[in-house]
C-alpha positions as CSV (number, residue, x, y, z in Angstrom):
1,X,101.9,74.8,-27.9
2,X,100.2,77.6,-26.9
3,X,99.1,77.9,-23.8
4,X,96.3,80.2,-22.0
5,X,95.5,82.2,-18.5
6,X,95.4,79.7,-15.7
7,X,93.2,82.3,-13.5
8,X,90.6,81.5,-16.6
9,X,91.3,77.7,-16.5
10,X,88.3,76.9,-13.9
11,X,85.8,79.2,-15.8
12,X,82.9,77.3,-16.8
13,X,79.9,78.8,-18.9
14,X,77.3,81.0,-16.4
15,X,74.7,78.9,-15.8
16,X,71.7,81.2,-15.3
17,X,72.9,82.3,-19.2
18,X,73.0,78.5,-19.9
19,X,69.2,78.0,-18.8
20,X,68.4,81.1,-20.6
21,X,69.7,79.5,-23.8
22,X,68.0,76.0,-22.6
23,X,64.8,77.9,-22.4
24,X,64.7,79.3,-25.8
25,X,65.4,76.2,-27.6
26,X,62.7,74.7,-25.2
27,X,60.5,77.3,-25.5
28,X,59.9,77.6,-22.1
29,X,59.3,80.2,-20.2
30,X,62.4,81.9,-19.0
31,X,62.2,82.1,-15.0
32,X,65.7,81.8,-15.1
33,X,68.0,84.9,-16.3
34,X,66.3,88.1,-13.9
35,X,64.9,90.6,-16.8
36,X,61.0,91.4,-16.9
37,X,59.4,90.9,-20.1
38,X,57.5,94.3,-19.6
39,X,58.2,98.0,-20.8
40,X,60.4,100.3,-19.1
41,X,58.1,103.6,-17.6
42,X,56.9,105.3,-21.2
43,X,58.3,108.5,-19.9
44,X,62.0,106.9,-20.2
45,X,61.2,105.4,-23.6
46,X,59.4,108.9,-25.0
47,X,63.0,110.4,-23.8
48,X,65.1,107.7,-25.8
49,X,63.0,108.6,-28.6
50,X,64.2,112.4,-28.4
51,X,67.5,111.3,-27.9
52,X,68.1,108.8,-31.0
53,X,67.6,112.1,-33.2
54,X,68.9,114.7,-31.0
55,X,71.9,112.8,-29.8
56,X,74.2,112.6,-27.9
57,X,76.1,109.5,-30.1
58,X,79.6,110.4,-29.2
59,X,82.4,109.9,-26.3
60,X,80.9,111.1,-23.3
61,X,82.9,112.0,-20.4
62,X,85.0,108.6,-19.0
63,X,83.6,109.4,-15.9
64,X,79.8,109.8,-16.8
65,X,77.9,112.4,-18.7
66,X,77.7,115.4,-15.8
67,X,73.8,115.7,-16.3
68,X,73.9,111.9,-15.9
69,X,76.1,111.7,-12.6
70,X,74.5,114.9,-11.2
71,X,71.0,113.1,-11.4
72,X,72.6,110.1,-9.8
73,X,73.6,112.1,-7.2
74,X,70.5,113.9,-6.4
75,X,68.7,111.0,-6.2
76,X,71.2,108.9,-4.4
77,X,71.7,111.3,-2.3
78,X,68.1,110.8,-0.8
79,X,68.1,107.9,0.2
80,X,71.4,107.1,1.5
81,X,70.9,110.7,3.8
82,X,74.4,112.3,2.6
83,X,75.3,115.1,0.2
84,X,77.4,113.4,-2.7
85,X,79.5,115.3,-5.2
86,X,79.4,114.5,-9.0
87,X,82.5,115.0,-9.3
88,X,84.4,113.4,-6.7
89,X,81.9,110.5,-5.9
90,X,80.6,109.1,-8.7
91,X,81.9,107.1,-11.4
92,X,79.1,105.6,-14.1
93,X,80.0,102.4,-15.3
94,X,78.9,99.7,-17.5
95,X,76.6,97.9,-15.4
96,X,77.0,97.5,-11.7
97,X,79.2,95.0,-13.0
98,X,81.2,96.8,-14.3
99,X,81.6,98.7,-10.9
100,X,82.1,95.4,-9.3
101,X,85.3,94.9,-11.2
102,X,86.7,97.9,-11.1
103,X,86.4,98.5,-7.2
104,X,87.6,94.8,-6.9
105,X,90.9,96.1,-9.3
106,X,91.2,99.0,-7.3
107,X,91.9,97.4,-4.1
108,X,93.1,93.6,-4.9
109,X,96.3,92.4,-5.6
110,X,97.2,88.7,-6.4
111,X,96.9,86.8,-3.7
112,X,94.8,89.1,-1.8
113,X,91.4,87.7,-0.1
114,X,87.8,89.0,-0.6
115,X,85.5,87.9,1.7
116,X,81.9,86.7,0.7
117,X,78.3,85.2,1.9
118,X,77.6,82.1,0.6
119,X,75.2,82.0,-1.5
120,X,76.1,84.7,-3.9
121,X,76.0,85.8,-7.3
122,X,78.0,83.8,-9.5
123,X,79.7,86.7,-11.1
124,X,81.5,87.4,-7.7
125,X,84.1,84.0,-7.7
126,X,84.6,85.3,-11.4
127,X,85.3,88.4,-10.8
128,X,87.8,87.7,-7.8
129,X,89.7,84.5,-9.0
130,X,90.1,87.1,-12.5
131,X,92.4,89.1,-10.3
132,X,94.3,86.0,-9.0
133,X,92.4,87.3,-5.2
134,X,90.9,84.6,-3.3
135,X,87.7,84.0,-2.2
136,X,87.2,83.4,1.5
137,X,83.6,82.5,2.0
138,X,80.6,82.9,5.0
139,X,78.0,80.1,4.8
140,X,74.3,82.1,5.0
141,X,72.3,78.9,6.5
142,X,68.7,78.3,4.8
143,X,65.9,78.7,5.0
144,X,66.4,82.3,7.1
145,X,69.9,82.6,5.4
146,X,71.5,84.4,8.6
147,X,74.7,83.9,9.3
148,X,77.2,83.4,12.5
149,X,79.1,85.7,13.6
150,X,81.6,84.1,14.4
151,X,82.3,82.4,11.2
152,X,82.1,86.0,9.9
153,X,84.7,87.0,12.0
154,X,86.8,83.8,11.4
155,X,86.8,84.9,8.3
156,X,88.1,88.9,8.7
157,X,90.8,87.1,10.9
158,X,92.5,85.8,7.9
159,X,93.8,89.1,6.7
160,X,90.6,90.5,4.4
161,X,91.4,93.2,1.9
162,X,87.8,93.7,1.1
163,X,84.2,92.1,1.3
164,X,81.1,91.6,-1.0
165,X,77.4,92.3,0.1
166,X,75.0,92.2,-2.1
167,X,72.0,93.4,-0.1
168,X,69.0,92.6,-0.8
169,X,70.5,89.4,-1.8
170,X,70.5,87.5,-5.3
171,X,69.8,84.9,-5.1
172,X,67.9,84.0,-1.2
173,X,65.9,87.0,-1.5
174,X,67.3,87.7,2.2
175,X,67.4,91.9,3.1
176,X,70.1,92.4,5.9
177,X,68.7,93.7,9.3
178,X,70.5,97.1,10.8
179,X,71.8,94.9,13.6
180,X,73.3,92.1,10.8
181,X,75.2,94.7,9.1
182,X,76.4,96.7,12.1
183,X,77.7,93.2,13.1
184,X,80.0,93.6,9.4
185,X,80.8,97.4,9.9
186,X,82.4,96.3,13.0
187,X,84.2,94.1,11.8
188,X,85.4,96.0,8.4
189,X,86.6,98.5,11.3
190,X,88.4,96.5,13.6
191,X,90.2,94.9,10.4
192,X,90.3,98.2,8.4
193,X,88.5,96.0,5.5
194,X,86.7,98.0,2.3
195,X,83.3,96.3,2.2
196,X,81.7,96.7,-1.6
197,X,78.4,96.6,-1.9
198,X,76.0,95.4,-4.9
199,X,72.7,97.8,-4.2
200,X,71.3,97.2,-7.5
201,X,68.0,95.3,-6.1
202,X,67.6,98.5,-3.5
203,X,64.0,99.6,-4.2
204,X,62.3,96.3,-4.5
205,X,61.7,95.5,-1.0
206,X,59.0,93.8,0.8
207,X,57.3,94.8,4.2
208,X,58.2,95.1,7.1
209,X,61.7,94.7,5.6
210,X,63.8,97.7,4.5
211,X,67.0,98.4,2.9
212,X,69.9,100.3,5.2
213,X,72.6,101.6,3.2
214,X,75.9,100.1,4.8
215,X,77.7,103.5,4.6
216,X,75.2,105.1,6.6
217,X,76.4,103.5,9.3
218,X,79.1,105.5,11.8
219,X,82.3,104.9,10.2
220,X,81.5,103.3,7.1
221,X,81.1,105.9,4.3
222,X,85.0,105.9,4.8
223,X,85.2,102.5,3.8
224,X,82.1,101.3,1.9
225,X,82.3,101.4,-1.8
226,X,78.7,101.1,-3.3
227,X,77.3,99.4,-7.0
228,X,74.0,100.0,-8.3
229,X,72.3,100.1,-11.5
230,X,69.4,102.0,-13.4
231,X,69.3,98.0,-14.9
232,X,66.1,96.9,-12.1
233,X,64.8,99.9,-10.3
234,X,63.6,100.9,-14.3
235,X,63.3,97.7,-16.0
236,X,66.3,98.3,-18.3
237,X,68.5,95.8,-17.8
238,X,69.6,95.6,-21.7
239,X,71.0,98.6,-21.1
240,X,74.1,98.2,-19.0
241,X,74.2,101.6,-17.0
242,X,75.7,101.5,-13.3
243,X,77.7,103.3,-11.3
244,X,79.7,102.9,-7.9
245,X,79.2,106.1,-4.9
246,X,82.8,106.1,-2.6
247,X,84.5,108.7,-1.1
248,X,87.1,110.5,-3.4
249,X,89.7,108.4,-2.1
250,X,88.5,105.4,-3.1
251,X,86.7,106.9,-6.1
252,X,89.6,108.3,-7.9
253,X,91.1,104.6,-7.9
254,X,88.0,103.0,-9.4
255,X,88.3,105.9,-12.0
256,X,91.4,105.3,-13.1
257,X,90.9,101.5,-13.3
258,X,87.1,102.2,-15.2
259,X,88.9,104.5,-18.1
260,X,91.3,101.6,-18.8
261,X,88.5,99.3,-18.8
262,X,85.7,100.3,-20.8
263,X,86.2,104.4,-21.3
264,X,82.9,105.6,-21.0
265,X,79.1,104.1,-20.7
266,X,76.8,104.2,-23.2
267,X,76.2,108.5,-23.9
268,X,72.6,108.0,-25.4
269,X,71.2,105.7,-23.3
270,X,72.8,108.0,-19.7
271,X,71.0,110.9,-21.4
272,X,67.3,109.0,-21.8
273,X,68.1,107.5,-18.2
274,X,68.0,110.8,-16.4
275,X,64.3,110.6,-17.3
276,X,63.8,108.0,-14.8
277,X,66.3,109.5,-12.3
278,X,64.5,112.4,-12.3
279,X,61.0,110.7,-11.5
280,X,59.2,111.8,-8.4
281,X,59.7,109.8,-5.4
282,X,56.1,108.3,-5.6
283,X,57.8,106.6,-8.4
284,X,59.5,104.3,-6.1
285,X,56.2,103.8,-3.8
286,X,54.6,102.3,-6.9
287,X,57.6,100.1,-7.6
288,X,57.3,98.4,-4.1
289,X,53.7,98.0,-4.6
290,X,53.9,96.8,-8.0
291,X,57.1,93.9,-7.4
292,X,54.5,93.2,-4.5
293,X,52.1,92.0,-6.1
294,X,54.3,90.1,-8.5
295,X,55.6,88.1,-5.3
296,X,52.7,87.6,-4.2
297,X,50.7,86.3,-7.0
298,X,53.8,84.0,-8.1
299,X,54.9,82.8,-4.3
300,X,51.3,82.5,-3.5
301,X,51.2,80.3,-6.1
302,X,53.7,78.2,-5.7
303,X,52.5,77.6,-2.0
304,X,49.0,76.5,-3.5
305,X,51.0,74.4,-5.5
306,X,52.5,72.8,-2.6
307,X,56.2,73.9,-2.8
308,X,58.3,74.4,-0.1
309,X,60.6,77.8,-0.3
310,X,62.1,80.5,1.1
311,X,59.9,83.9,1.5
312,X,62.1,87.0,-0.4
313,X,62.4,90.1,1.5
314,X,64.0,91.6,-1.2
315,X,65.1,91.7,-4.9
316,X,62.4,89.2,-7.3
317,X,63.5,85.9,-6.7
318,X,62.7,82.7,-4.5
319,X,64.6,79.6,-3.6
320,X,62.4,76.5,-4.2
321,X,63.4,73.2,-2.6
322,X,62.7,70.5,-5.5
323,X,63.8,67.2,-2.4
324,X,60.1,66.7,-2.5
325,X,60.0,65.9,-6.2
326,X,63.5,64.2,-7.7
327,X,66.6,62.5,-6.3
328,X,68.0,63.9,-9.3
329,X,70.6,67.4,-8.3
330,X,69.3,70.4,-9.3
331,X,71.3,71.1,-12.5
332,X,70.0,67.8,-14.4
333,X,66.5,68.6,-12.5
334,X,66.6,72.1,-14.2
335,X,67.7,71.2,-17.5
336,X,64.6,68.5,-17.5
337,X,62.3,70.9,-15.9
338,X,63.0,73.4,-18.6
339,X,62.5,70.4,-21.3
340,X,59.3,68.6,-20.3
341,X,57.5,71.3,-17.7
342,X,58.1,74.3,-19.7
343,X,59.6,76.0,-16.8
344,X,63.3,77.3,-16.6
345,X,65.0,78.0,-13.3
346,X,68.5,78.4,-12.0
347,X,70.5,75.2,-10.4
348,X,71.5,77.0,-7.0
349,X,74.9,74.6,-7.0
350,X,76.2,77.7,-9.2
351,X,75.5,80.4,-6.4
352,X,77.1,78.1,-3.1
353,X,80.0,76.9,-2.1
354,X,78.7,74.5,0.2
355,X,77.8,71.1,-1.7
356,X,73.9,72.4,-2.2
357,X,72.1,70.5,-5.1
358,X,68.0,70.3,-3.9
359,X,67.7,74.0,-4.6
360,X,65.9,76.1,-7.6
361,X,66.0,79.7,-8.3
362,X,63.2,81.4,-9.7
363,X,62.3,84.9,-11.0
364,X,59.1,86.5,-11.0
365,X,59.8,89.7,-12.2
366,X,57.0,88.9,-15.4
367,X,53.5,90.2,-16.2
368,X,50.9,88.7,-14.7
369,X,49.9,86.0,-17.4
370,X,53.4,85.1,-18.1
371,X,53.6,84.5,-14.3
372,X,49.7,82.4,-14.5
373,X,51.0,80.8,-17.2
374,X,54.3,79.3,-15.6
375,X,52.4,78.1,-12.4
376,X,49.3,76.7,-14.3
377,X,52.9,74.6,-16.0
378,X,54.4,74.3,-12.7
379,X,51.0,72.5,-11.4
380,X,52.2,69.1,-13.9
381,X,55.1,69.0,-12.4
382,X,54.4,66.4,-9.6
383,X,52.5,64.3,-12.6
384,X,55.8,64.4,-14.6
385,X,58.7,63.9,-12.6
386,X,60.6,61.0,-13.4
């Protein structure tokens, strides 16, 4: 009999995909899977236009189109206040998933641990347990999700070969202070640990918060390997571009694990992309003000409604608490939810490791009726519960 991958054996079917596929056949609205149902800026789509008749539609360069990573580049190097070189620290990928993986292949070996917060985006236990590494986790405690440092440490203690923040964070919404992530640059020093960082949620921030890039900090552009995407800074997320920013060191690894991969990212879609990295910084002032007020009419909302949640500081989600309305977990709650409210959320069980079933995720990363259409749905909810 044949027999299959035991690192693949625990894999169940993503769950915020599930309630995506829940919502459809519902016909609910999908507050679930984290895409907008708006436009990209026109000035990208006018460029992808140009480009489906002008081309390029071959193999790019593995590495990234050089007019792709240059732009990257000049932008990134901006805002994380250091001179990068296209050729040395860049890699475009297929998503910052993509760069995920890779960076994760470039420094794991079986057996190897990966620290992690808890909660976290469920890709992350994937993407670790598909390299026969193993996950170590640190419990972020609701509603602040902060976390001790001396479980962080406890954690570093036994032997780390690299760590995962995603900052802002899917799915709490939390954005790391300078004086929480100096607290994990020390420790990725004292243990000589690679920290990788998921950025991709780095210009939607709200005030007073703002986003620190980790290697800005002294001594951490030596060992801080960093993922982003063009997927939510331009509303794009169909079209899988990413890239990971290291020093060459580092960098020439992921490289050589990205060609093996998925040799090369989309060339078309790097060349209409360069569009939007090439947009004037006001650009990312109006991005800010525009997720804004997409939290607030949608958080306002629920707190009208009477829900009880956790604020975001970042990224476009919130954590609801559904305690107050089922003894049901939050899987079977969802599922119902999606069925007889019209709603569809993410279960949280499928971002913690801790035994957490009373909260919800929601996006609101949706025009503005969508988002008055989901709470004016939402508002049943207490006259439908079971």
């Amino acid at each position: 009999m044949i027999t299959l991958s035991n690192r693949t054996s625990q894999f169940q079917a993503s769950l915020i995909r599930k309630m995506t596929r829940i919502s459809n056949a519902c016909g609910a609205i999908n507050l679930s899977q984290g895409f907008p149902d708006f436009d990209p800026p026109q000035f990208i789509m006018d460029r992808m236009a140009q480009v489906a008749y002008e081309g390029p539609h071959q193999y790019p360069i593995t590495w990234g189109a050089p007019n792709f990573r240059q732009a990257v580049v000049d932008k990134q190097s901006h805002f994380m206040g250091r001179t990068l070189d296209p050729n040395e620290n860049i890699v475009t990928t297929i998503g910052s998933t993509e760069a995920m993986v890779c960076s994760l292949m470039a420094l794991c070996d079986p057996g190897d641990k990966v620290g992690l917060f808890s909660p976290y985006f469920e890709n992350y236990v994937a993407e670790i347990e598909m390299l026969n590494a193993v996950p170590v986790y640190v419990p972020l405690s609701p509603p602040a999700f902060t976390f001790d440092p001396e479980q962080l440490e406890d954690a570093f203690r036994q032997g780390l070969k690299a760590f995962i923040l995603c900052n802002p964070a899917n799915p709490s919404g939390k954005v790391f202070t300078r004086e929480e992530l100096q607290i994990l640059a020390d420790l990725a020093i004292k243990y000589d640990v690679v920290v990788i960082t998921d950025e991709v949620y780095e210009h939607i921030i709200y005030k007073p918060h703002a986003h620190i890039y980790l290697n800005s900090l002294p001594g951490m552009w030596e060992r801080t390997i960093s993922c982003s995407s063009m997927s939510k800074t331009y509303h794009i997320t169909g079209w899988r571009l990413g890239y990971a920013i290291a020093p060459k060191y580092l960098m020439d690894r992921v490289k050589q694990c990205h060609d093996f991969v998925t040799v090369a990212a989309a060339a078309p879609l790097m060349e209409a992309c360069i569009a939007g990295l090439r947009a004037p910084l006001s650009y990312y002032d109006e991005l800010q003000a525009r997720y804004e007020h997409m939290k607030e009419l949608f958080v306002g909302g629920l707190k009208e409604l009477g829900f009880t949640y956790t604020e975001p500081e970042g990224a476009y989600y919130v954590m609801v608490d559904i305690a107050p309305f089922t003894k049901d977990d939050d899987l079977t709650f969802c599922q119902w939810m999606a069925e007889h409210v019209g709603v569809a959320a993410v279960p949280a069980c499928t971002f913690f490791h801790e035994d957490i079933h009373n909260l919800i995720r929601f996006h609101f990363a949706k025009r503005d009726e969508t988002l008055y259409d989901a709470l004016n749905r939402l508002e049943s909810l207490r006259s439908k519960v079971k």
